[in-house]
C-alpha positions as CSV (number, residue, x, y, z in Angstrom):
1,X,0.0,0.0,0.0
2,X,1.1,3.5,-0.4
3,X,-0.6,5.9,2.1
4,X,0.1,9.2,2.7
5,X,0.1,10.2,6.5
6,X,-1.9,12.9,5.3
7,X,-4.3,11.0,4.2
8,X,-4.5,9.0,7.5
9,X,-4.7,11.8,10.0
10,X,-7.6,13.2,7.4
11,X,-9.4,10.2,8.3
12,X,-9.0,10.3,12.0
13,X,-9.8,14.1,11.8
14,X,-13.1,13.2,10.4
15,X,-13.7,9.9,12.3
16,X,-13.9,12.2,15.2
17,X,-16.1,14.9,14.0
18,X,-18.3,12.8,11.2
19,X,-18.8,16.1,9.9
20,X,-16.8,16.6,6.5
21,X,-16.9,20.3,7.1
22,X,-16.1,20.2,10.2
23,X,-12.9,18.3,9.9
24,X,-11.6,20.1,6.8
25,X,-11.9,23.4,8.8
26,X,-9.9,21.8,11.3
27,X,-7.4,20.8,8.9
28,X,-7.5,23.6,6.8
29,X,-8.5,22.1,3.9
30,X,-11.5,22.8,1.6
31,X,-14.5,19.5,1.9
32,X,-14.1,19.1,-1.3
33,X,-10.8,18.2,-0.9
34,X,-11.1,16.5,2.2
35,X,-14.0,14.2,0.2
36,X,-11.3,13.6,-2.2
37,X,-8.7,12.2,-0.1
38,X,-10.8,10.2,1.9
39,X,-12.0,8.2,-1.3
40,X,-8.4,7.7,-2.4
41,X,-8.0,6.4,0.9
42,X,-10.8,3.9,0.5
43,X,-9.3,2.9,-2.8
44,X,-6.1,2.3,-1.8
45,X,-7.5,-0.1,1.5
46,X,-10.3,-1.6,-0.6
47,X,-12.8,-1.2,1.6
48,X,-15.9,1.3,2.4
49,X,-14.2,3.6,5.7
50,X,-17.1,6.0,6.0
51,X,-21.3,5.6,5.1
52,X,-22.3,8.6,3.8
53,X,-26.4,9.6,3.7
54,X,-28.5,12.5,3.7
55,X,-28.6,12.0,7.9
56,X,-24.9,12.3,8.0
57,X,-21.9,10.5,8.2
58,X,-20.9,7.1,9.9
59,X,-17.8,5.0,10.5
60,X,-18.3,1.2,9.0
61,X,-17.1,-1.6,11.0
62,X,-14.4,-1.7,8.2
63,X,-13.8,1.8,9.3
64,X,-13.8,2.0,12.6
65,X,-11.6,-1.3,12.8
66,X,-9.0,0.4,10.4
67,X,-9.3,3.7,12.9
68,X,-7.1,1.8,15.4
69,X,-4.4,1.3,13.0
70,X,-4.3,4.8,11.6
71,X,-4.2,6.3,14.8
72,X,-1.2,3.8,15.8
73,X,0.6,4.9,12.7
74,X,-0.1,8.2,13.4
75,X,1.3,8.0,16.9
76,X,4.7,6.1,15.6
77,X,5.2,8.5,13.3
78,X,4.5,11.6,15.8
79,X,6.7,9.7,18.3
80,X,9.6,9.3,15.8
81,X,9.0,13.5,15.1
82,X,9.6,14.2,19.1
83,X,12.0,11.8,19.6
84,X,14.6,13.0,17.2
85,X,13.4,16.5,17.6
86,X,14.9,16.4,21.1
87,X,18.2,15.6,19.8
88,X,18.2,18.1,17.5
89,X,17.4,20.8,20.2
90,X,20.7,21.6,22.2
91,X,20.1,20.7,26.1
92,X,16.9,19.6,25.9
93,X,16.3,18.1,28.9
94,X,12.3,17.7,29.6
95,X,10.3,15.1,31.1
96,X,6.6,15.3,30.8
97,X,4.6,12.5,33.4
98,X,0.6,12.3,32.7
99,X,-1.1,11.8,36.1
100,X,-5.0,11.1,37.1
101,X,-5.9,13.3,39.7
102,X,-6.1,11.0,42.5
103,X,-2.2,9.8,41.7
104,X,-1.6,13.1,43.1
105,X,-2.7,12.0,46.5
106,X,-0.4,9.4,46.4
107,X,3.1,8.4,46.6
108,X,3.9,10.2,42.7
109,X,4.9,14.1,44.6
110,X,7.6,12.2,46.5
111,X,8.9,10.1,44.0
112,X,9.1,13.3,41.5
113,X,10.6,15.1,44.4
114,X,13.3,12.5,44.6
115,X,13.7,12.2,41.1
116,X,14.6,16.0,41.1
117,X,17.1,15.1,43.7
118,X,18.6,12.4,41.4
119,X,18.5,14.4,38.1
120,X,19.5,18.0,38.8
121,X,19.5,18.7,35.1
122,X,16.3,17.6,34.0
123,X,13.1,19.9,33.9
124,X,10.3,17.8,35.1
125,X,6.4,18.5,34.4
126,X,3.5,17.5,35.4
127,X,0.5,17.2,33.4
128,X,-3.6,16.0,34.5
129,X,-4.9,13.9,32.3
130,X,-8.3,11.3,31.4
131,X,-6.8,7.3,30.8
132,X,-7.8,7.7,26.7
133,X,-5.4,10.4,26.1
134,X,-2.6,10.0,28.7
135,X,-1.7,6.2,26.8
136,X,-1.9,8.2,23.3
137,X,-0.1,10.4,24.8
138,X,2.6,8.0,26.0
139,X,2.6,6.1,22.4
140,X,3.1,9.5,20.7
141,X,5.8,10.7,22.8
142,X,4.1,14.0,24.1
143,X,4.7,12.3,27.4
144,X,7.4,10.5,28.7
145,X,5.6,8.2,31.3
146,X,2.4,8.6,32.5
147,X,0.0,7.1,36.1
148,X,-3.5,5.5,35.5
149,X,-5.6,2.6,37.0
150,X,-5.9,-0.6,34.9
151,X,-3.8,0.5,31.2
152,X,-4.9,-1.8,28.5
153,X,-1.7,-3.6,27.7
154,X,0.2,-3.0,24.8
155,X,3.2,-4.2,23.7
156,X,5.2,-0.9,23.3
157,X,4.1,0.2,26.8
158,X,6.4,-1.1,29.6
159,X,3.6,-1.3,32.7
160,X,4.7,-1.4,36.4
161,X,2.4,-1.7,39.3
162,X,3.0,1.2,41.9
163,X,0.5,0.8,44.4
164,X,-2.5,-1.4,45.6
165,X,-5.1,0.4,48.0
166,X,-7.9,-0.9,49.9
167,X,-11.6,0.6,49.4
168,X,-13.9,3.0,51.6
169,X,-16.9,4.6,51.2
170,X,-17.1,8.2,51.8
171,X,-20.4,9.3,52.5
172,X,-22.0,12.3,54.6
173,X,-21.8,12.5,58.5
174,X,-25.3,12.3,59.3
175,X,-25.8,9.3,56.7
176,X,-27.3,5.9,58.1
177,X,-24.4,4.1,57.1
178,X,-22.0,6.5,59.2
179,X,-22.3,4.3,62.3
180,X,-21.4,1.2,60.6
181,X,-17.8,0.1,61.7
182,X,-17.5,-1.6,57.9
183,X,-19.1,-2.2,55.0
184,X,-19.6,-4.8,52.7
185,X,-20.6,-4.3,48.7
186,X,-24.3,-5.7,49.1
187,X,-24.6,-3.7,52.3
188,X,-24.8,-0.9,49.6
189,X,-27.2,-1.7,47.3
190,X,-30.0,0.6,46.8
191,X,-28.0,3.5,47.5
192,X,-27.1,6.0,45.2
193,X,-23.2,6.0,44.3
194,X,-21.2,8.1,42.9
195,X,-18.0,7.0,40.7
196,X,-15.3,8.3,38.3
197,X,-17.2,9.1,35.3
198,X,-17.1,6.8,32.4
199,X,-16.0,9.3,29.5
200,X,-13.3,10.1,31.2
201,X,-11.8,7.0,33.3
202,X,-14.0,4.3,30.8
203,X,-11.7,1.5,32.5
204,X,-11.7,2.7,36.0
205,X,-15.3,3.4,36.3
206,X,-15.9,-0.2,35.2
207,X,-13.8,-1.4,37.4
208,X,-16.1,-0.4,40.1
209,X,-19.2,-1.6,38.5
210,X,-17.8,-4.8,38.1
211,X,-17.9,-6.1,41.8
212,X,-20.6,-3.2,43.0
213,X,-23.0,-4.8,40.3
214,X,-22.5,-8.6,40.3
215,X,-25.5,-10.8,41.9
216,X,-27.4,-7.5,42.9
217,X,-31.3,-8.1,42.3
218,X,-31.6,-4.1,42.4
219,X,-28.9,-2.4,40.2
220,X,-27.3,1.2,41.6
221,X,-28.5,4.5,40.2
222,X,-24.7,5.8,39.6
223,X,-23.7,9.8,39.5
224,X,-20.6,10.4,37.1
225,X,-17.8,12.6,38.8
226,X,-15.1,13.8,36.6
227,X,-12.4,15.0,39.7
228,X,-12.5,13.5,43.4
229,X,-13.1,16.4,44.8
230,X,-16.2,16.7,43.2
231,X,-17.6,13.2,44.2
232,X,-16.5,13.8,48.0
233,X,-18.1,17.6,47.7
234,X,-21.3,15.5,46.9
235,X,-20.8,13.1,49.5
236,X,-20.6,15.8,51.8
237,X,-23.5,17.2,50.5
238,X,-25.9,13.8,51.5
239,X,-26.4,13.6,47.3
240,X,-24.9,9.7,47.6
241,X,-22.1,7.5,48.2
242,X,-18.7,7.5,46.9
243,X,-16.1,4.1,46.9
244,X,-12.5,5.5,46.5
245,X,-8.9,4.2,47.3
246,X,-7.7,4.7,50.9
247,X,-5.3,7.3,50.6
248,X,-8.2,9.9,49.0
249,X,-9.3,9.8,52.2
250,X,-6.8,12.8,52.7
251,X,-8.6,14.7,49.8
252,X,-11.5,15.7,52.3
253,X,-12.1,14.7,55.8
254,X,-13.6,18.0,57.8
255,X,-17.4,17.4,56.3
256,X,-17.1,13.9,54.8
257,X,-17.2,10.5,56.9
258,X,-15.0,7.5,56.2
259,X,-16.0,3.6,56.2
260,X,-13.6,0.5,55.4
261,X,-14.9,-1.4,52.6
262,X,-14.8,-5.5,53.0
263,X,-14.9,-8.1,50.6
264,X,-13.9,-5.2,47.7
265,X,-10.4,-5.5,45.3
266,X,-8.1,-3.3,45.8
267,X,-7.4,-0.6,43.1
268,X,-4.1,-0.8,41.4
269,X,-2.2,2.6,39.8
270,X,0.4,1.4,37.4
271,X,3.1,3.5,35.4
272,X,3.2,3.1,32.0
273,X,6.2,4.3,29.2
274,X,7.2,3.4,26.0
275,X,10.0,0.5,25.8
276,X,12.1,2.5,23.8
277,X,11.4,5.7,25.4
278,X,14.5,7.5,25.6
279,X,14.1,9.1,29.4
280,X,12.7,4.9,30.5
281,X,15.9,5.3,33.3
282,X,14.1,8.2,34.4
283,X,10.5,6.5,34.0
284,X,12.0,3.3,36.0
285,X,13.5,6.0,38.7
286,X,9.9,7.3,39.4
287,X,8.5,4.1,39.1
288,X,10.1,2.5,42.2
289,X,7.9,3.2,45.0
């Protein structure tokens, strides 16, 4: 085949927006044009990429299988860009982790305090991220290493476990539950809970539902929370119940009350760089909690 990486980030463009002139505005290109390189596209794979009707415009399964391997080119050939870029720029010296919130609340501001210690030199930043675009970010190379719960392995990723916690449940002082000296999962059924939201933490927030749903005769009525402070700040305010790793316990404790969950897994946060990475030393410093 001879695709153009043009071409290929034309079709992710519009895979995301399914809106031809949408995407050509955002890759300043004319739809016209944009309608033109997609068909050569679908010429050159042999296949149908995008259903096209009057109501609008659709990935195929073709499509949206071939999606994951244009965005992996893409990535590999953004990641060759940054990687060779550096060594181009005299002195470059930066290291860029991606973080959930709730790493923050963990052992990660020690370990990039001792990494400062260990690598005077190096300019180290940290940047918040959702679990989608911290591993595309990783792959790319717009990160060097990045924190999340449960990555999807792949086999350019080196993953390291960093931490396992235990579960609580955070809910409001006055709650009925507050008195409780533990909990088990069934002992909250029926109650409203609140958990990361799904857009943004898909694998995390499944994570949860997997052992808060299973054998319940009544499921939960969930609330989506995009940041822990947010879920605890509607704990506090008697709107439902929140499950979280022990050590966000720190994250709120003057309104909020705490209860030892039994019976649940305990969440793991893993760090997760590229094998050929050229700061992995520095991702396998940080790494070692």
């Amino acid at each position: 085949m001879n695709i153009e990486l043009f071409a290929l980030r034309a079709f992710i463009c519009l895979a995301a927006e399914l809106n031809f002139t949408r995407a050509a505005a955002q890759l300043h290109v004319s739809p016209s044009r944009l309608t033109r390189v997609i068909q050569a596209l679908e010429r050159e794979i042999g296949t149908q990429l995008l259903a096209r009707t009057t109501h609008g415009t659709a990935l195929t399964r073709d499509g949206a299988e071939f999606l994951h391997s244009a965005r992996r080119i893409a990535a590999e050939a953004d990641w060759v860009g940054r990687r060779y870029a550096k060594h181009r720029v005299r002195g470059a010296s930066n290291f860029v982790v991606g973080c959930l919130a709730g790493s923050l609340y963990d052992q990660l501001p020690a370990r990039i305090r001792a990494t400062r210690l260990s690598f005077p030199n190096l300019q180290i930043r940290l940047v918040e991220l959702g679990e989608e675009a911290m591993t595309e970010q990783v792959l790319d190379g717009r990160l060097d290493m990045g924190f999340l719960y449960f990555p999807a392995a792949d086999e350019q990723l080196a993953c390291r476990v960093v931490s396992r916690r235990k579960q609580w449940v955070a809910m409001a002082p006055e709650h009925a539950l507050a008195e409780r000296l533990a909990l088990t999962p069934r002992e909250l059924a029926g109650h409203m809970m609140i958990l990361p939201d799904e857009a943004d933490s898909p694998r995390l927030h499944r994570w949860y539902r997997a052992f808060l749903d299973t054998g319940r005769s009544k499921r939960f009525q969930y609330i989506g929370a995009h940041q822990i402070h947010v879920a605890l700040g509607l704990c506090a305010a008697g709107e439902g119940l929140c499950v979280l790793a022990e050590h966000l316990r720190r994250v709120r404790s003057d309104d909020v009350h705490y209860v030892p969950l039994r019976g649940a897994p305990q969440t793991e946060l893993s760090a997760i760089w590229r094998h050929d990475s050229p700061g992995r030393q520095v991702a396998q410093f940080v790494a070692r909690w």
